[in-house]
ROLUM-134980 format. One record per residue: residue in three letters; x, y, z of N, C-alpha, C, CB in turn; residue number from 1. Coordinates in steps of 0.02 Angstrom, whole numbers. Each point is the difference from the previous one (the first is absolute). Glycine has a CB too. Layout:
  type     nc1     nc2     nc3    cac1    cac2    cac3     cc1     cc2     cc3    cbc1    cbc2    cbc3  seq
   ALA       X       Y       Z       X       Y       Z       X       Y       Z       X       Y       Z  NUM
...
END
This chain:
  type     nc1     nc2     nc3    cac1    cac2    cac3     cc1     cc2     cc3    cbc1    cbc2    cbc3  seq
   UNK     -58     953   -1310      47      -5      55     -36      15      66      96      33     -77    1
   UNK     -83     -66     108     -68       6      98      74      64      23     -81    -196      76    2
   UNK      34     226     -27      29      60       9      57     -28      74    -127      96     -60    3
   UNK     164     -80      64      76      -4      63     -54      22      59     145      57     -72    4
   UNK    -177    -113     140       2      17      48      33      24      51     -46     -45     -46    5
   UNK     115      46      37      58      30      54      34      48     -33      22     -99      61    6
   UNK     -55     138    -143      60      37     -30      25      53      80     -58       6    -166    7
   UNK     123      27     152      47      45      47      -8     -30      70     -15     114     -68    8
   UNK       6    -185      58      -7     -18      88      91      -5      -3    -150     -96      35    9
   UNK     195      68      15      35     -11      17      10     -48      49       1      86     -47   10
   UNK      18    -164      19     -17     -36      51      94     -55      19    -180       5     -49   11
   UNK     162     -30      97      76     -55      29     -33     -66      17      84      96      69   12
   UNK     -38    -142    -114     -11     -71     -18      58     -25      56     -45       3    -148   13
   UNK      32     -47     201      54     -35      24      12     -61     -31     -17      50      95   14
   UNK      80     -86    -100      10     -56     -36     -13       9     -79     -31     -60     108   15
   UNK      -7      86    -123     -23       9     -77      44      -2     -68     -72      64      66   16
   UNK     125    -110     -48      43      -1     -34     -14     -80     -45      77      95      90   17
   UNK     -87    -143     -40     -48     -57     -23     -71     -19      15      97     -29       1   18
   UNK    -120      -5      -8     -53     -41       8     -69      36      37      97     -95       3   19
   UNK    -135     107      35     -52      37      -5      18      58      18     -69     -77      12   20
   UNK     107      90      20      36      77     -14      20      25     -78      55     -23     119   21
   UNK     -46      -1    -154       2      18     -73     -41      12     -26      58     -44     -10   22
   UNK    -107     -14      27     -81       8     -22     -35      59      32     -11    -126      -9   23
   UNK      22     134      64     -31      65      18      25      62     -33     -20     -52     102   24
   UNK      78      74    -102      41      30     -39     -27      27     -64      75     -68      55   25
   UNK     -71      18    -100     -14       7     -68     -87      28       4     104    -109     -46   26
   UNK    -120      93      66     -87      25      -6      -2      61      33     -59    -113       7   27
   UNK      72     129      40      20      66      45      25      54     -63      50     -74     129   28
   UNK      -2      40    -171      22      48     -36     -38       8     -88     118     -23      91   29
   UNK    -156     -23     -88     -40     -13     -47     -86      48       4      85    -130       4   30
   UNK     -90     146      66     -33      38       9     -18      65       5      14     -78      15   31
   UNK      67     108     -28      12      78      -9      51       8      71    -136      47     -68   32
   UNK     151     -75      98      61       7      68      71       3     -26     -70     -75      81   33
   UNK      97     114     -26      77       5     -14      23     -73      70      16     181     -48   34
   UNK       9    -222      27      20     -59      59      78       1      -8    -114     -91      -8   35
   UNK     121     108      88      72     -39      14       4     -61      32      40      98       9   36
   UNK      -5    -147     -39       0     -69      44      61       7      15     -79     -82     -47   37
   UNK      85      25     114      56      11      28      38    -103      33     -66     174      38   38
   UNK     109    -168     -56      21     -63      35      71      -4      -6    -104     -59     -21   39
   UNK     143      -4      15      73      -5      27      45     -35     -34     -40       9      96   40
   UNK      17     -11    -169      29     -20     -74       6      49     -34     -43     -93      -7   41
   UNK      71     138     -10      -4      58     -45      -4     -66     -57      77     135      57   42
   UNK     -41    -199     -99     -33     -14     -40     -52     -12     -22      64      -6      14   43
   UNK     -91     -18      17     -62     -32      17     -61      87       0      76    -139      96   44
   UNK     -57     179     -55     -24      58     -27     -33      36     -71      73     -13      81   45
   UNK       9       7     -95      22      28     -78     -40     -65     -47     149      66      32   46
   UNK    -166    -103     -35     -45     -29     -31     -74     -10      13      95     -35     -18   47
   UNK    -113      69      70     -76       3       7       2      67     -28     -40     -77     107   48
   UNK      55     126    -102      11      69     -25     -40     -11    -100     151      32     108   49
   UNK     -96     -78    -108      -2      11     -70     -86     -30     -25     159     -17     -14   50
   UNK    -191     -51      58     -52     -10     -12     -60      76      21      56    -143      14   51
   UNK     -41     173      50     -67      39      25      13      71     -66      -8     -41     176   52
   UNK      77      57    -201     -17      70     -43      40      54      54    -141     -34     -64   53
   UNK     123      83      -2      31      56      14      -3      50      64     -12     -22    -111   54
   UNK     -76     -18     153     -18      35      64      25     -28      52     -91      33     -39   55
   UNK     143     -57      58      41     -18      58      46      12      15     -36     -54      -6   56
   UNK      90      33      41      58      26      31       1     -71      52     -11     159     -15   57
   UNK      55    -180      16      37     -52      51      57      24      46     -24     -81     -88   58
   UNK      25      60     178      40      16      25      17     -76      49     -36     143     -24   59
   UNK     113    -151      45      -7     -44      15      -5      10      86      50     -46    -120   60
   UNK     -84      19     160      -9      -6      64      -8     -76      10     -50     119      14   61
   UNK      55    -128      84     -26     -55      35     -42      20      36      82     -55      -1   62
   UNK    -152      40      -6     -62      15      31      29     -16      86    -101     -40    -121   63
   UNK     105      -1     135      25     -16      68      64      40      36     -47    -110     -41   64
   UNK      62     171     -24      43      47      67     -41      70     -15     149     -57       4   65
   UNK    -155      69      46     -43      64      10      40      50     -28     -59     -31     102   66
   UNK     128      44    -109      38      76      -8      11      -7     -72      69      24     119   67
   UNK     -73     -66    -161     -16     -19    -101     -59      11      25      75    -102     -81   68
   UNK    -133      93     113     -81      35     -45      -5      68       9     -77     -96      21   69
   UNK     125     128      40      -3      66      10      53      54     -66     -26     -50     150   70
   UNK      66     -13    -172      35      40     -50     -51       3     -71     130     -42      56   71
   UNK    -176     -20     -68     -23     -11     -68     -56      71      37      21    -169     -70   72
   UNK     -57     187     105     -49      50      10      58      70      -9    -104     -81      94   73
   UNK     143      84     -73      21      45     -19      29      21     -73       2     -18     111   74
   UNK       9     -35    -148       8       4     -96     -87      20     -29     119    -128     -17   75
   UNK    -152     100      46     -70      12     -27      -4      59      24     -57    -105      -5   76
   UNK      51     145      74       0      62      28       8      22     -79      51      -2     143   77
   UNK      26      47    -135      41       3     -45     -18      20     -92      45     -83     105   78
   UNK     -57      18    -117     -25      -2     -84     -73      -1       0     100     -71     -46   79
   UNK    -135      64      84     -81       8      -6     -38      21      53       5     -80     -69   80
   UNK      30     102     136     -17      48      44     -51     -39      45      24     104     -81   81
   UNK     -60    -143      41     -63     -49      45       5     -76     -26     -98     107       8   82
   UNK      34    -152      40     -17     -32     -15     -62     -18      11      92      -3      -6   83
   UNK    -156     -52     -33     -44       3     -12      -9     -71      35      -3      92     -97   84
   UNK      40    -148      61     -10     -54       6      47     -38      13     -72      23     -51   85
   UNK      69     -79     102      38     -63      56     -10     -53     -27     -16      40     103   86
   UNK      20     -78    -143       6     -86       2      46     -13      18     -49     -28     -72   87
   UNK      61       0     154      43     -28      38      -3     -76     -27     -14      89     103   88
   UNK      53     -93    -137      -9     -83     -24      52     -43      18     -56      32     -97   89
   UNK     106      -6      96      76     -63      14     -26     -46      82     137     113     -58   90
   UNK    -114    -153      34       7     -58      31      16     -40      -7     -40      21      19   91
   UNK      45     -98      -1      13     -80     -31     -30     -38      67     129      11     -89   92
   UNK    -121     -69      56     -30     -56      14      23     -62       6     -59      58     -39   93
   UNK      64     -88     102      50     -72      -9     -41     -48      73     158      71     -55   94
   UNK    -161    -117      50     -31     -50      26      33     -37      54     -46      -1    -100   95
   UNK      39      -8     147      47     -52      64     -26       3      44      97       9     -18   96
   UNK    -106     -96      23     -39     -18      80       9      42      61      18    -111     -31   97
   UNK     -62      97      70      -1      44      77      70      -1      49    -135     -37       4   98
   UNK     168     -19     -10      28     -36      43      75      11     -34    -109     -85      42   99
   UNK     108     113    -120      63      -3     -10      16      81     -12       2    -133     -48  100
   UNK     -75     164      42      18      97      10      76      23      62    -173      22      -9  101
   UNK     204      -3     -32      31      35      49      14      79      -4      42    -112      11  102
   UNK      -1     131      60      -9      88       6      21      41     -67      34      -9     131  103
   UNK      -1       6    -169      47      10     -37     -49      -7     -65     112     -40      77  104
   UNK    -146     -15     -89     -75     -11     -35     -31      43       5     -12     -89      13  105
   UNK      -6      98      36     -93      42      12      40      66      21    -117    -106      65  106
   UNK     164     121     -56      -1      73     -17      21      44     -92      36     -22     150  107
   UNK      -3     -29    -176       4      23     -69     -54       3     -40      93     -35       9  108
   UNK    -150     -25      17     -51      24     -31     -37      44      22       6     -80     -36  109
   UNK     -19     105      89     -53      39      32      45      94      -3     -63    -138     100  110
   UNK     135     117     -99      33      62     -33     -30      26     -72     106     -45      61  111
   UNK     -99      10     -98     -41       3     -43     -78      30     -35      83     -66      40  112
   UNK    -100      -5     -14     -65     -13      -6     -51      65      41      43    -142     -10  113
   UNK     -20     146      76     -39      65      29      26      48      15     -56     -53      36  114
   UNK     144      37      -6      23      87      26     -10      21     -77     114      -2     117  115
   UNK     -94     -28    -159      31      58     -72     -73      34     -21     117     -89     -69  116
   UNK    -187      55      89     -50      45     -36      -9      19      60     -54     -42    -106  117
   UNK      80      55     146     -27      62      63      60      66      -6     -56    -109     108  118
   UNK     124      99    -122      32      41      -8     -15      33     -69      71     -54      84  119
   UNK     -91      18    -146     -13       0     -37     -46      84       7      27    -152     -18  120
   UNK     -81     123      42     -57      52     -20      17      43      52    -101     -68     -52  121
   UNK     145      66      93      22      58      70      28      48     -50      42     -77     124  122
   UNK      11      50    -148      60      36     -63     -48      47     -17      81     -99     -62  123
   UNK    -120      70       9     -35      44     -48     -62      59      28      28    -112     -79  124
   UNK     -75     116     156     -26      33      24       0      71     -20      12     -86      66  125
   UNK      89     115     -37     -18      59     -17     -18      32     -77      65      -2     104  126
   UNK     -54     -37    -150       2      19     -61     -55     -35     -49     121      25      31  127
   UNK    -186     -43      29     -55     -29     -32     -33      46       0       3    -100      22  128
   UNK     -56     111     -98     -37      53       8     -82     -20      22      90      60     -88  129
   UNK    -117     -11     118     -82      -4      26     -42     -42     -46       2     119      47  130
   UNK     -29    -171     -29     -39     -48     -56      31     -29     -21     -63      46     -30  131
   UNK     111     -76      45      49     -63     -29     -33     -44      11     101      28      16  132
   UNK     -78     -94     -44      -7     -78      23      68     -41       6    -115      -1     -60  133
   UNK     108     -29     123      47     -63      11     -24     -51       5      61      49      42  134
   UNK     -46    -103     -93     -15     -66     -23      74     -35      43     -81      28    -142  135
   UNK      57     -77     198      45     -35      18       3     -62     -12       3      68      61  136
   UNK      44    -130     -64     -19     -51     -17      -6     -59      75      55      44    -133  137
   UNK    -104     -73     114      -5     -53      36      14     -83     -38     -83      95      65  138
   UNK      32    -146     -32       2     -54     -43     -92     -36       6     165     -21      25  139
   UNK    -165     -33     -90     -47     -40      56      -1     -53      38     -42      38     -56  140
   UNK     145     -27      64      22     -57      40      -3       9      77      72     -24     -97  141
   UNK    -100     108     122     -22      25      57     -69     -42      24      59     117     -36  142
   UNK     -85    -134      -7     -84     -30       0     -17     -69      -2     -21      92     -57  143
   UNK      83    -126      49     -30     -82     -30      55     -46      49     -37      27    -161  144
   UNK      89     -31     210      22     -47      40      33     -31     -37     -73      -3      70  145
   UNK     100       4    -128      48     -10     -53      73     -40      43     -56     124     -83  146
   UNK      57    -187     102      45     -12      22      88       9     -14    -110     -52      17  147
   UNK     134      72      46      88      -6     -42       6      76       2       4    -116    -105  148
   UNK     -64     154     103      -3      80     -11       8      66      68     -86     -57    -102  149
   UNK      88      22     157      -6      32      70      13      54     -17      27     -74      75  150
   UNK      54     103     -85      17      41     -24     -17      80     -40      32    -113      24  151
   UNK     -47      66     -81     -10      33     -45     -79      25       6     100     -63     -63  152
   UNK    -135       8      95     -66      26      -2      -7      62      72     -51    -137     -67  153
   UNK      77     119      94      11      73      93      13      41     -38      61     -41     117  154
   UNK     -18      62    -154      35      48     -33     -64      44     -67     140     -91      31  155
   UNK    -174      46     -59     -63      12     -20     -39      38      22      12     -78     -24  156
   UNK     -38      31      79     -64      22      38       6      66      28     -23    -113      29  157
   UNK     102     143     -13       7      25      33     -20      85     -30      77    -110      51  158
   UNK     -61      98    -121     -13      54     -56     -61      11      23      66     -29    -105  159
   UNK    -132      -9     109     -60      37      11      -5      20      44     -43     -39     -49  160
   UNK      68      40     117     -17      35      40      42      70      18     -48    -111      26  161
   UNK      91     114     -79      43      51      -1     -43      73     -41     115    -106       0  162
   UNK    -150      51     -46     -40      74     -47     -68       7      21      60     -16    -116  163
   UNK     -86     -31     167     -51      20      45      15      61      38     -29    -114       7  164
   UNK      93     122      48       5      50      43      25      59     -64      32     -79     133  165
   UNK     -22      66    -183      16      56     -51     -47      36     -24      76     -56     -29  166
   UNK    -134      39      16     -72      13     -12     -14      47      42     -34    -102     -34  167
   UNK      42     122      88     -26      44      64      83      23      25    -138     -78      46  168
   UNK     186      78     -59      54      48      -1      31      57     -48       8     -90      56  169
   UNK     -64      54    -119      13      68     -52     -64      15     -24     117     -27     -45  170
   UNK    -166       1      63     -60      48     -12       1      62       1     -44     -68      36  171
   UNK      86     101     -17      11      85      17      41      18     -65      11       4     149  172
   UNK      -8     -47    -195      46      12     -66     -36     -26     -58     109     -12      61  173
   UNK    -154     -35     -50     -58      -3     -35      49     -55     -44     -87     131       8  174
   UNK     136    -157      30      49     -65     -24     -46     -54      -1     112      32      53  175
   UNK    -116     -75    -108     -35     -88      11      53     -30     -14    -120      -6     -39  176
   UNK     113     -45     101      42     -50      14     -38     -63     -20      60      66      91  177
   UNK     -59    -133    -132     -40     -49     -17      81     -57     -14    -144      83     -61  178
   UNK     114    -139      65      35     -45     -19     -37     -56     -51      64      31     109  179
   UNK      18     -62    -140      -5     -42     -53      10     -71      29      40      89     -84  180
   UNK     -98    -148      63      51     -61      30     -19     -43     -57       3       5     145  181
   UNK      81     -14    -172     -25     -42     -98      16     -65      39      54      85    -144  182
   UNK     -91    -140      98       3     -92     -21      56       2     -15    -100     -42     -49  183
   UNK      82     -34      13      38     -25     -48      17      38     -50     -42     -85      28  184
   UNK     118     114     -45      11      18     -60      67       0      -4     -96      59     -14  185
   UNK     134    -107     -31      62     -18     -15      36      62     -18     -35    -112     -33  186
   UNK     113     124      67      29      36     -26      72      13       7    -103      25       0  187
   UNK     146       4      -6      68     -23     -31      14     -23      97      52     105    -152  188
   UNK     -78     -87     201     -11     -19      61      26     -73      33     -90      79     -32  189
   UNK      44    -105     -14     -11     -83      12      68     -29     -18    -133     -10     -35  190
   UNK     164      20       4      81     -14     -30      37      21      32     -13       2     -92  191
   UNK      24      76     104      50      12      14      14      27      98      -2      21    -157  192
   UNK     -66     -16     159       1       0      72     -29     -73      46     -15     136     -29  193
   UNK     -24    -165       5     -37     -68      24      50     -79     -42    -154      86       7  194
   UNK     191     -76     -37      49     -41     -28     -59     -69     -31     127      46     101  195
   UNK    -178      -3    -147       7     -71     -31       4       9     -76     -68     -58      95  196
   UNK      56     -11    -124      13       2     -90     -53      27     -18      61    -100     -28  197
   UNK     -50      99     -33     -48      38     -49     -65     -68      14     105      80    -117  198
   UNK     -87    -138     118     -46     -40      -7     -43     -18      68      74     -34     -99  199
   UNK     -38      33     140     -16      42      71     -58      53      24     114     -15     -14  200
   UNK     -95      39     -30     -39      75      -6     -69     -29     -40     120     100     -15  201
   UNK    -123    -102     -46     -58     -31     -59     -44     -50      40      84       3    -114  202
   UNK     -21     -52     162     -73     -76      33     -37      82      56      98    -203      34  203
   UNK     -52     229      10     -20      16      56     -70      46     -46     136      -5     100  204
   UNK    -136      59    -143     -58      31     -30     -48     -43     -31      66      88     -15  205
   UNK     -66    -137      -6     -62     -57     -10     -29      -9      57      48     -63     -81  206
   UNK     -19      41     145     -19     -26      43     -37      65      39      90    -103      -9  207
   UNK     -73     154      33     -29      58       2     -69      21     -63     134      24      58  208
   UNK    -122     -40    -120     -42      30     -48     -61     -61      46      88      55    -150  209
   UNK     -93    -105     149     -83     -77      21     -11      26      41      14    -121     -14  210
   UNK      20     167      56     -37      36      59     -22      62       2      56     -60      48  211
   UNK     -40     104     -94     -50      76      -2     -49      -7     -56      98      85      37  212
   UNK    -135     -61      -6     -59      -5     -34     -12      30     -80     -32       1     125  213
   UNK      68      59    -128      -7      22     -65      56     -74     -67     -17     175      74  214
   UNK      36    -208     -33      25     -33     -25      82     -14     -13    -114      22     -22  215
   UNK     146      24      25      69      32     -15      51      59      40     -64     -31     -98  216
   UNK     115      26     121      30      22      20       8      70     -27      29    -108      32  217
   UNK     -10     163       6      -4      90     -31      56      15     -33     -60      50      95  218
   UNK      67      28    -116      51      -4     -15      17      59      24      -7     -76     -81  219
   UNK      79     119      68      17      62      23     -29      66     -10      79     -60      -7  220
   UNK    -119      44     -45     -39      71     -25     -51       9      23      34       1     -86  221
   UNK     -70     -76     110     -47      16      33      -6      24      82     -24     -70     -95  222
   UNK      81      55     118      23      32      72     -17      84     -27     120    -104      55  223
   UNK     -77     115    -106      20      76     -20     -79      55       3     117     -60     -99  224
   UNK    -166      -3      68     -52      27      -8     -53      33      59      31     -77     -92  225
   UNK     -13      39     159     -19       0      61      25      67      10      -3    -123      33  226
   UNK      87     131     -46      14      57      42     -11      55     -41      79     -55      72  227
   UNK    -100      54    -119     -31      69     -43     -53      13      33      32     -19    -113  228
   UNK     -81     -35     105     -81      22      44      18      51      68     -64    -139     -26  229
   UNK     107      70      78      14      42      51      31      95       2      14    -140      26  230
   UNK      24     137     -85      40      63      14     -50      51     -29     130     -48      -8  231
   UNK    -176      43     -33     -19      35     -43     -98      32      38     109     -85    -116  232
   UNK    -108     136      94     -59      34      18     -74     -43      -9      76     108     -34  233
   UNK     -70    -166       5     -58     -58       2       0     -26      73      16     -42    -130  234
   UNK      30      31     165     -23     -31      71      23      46      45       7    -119     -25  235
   UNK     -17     192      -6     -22      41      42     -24       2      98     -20       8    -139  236
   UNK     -49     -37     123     -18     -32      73       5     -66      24     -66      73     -11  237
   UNK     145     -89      -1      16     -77      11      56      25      52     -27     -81    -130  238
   UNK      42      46     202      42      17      36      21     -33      46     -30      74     -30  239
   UNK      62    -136      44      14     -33      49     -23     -62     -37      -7      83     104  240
   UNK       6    -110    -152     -22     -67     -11      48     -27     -15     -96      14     -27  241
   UNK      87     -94      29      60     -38     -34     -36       0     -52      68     -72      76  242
   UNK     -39      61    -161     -23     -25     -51      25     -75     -20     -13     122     -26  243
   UNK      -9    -166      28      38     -85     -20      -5      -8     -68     -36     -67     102  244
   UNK      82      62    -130      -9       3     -70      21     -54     -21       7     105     -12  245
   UNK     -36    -166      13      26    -103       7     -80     -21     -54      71     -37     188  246
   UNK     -88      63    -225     -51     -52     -25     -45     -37      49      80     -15     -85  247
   UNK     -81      19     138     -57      -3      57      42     -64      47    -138      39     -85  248
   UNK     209     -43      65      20     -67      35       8      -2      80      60     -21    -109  249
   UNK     -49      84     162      -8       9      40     -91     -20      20     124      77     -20  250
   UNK    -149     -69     -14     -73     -15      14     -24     -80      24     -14      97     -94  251
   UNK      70    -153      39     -14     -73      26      57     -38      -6    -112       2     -30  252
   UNK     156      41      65      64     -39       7     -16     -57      35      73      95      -1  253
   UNK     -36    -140       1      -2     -88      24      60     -25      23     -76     -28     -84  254
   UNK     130      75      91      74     -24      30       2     -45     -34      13      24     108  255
   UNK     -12     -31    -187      47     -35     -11      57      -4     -81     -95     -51      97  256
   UNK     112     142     -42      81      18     -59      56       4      39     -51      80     -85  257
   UNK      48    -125     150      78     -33      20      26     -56     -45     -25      20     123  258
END
């Protein structure tokens, strides 16, 4: 049995109820961590629960209102007094030309997408302990001009420069701030938030797989696997980086997954 890199850590999964939030989740807790995930299905909850085990706890919040992350820090306060570890992960993803964005658009996503991991990791501050890590998410749709994506990709980009000025605002806490920006990797996402079919989904990951180099599209565990490295005393002297975790497809993207 390989020994628990995070045993008695204590860490918070946003979104982690599906899709690479789950994946992060489950490995987090596979590693010796106590994880609370948090999102806005208690069903949907109550069934990731049952996949990550007995080391979790689910609460339901909306990352995008600041006074639910100040309540979920205060249940963790509470039942475990600290915290160790941040995977700010919730988000989504949806696609629309420049010209047809509207206000009402680009603020639900960027509510989202950036206030919720800035309130996010504000929430949890006082009750982070010295030497933590916060893993935030980005994309590598920040990096590649991905048409249809304006949006979604500002809202991206915007994550790195958020855990850049974080890097040198908690240095005095010996906090690392690093970010995640995953590929291609199908997940209950593509359906139920991006509205397409199952078959939809299968052409769109072929067509993605001829273009990364390792050959094939990722999957959720391997996101999960990223944010173990990050959280865990191996990337120790790792602090401010993005990690891209795409099979190298950011490397020779070709615009052409419109």
């Amino acid at each position: 049995m390989s020994v628990q890199t995070l045993k008695g850590k204590v860490a918070l999964v946003t979104g982690g109820g599906t899709g690479l939030g789950l994946g992060g989740a489950k490995r987090l807790a596979e590693e010796g961590a106590f994880v609370y995930i948090v999102g806005r299905r208690q069903n949907v909850l109550n069934e990731a629960i049952k996949q990550i085990g007995p080391n979790a706890r689910a609460i339901v919040a909306d990352v995008s209102r600041k006074e639910e992350m100040v309540n979920v820090a205060s249940v963790i306060q509470q039942e475990k007094g600290h915290l160790d570890i941040i995977f700010s992960n919730a988000g989504y993803c949806i696609g629309k030309k420049l010209e047809e964005v509207s206000e009402e658009f680009f603020d639900n996503m960027l509510n989202v997408n950036l206030k919720g991991q800035l309130f996010t990791v504000q929430a949890m501050l006082p009750i982070m302990n010295a030497g933590g890590s916060i893993i935030l998410t980005s994309s590598m749709t920040a990096f590649i001009g991905l048409p249809e994506y304006t949006t979604y990709a500002a809202s991206k980009a915007a994550v790195i420069g958020m855990a850049r000025v974080w890097t040198t605002e908690l240095k005095s806490r010996n906090i690392r701030v690093n970010v995640i920006s995953p590929g291609a990797i199908p997940t209950e996402g593509y359906e139920t938030i991006q509205g397409m079919t199952p078959e939809q989904v299968e052409a769109f990951a072929s067509k993605c797989a001829a273009e990364i180099p390792v050959g094939r599209v990722g999957r959720a565990d391997e996101i999960g696997d990223g944010v173990v490295f990050l959280a865990s005393d191996a990337s120790s002297f790792i602090n401010g980086i993005n990690l891209t975790i795409d099979g190298g497809q950011t490397q020779v993207y070709a615009g052409n997954l419109s």
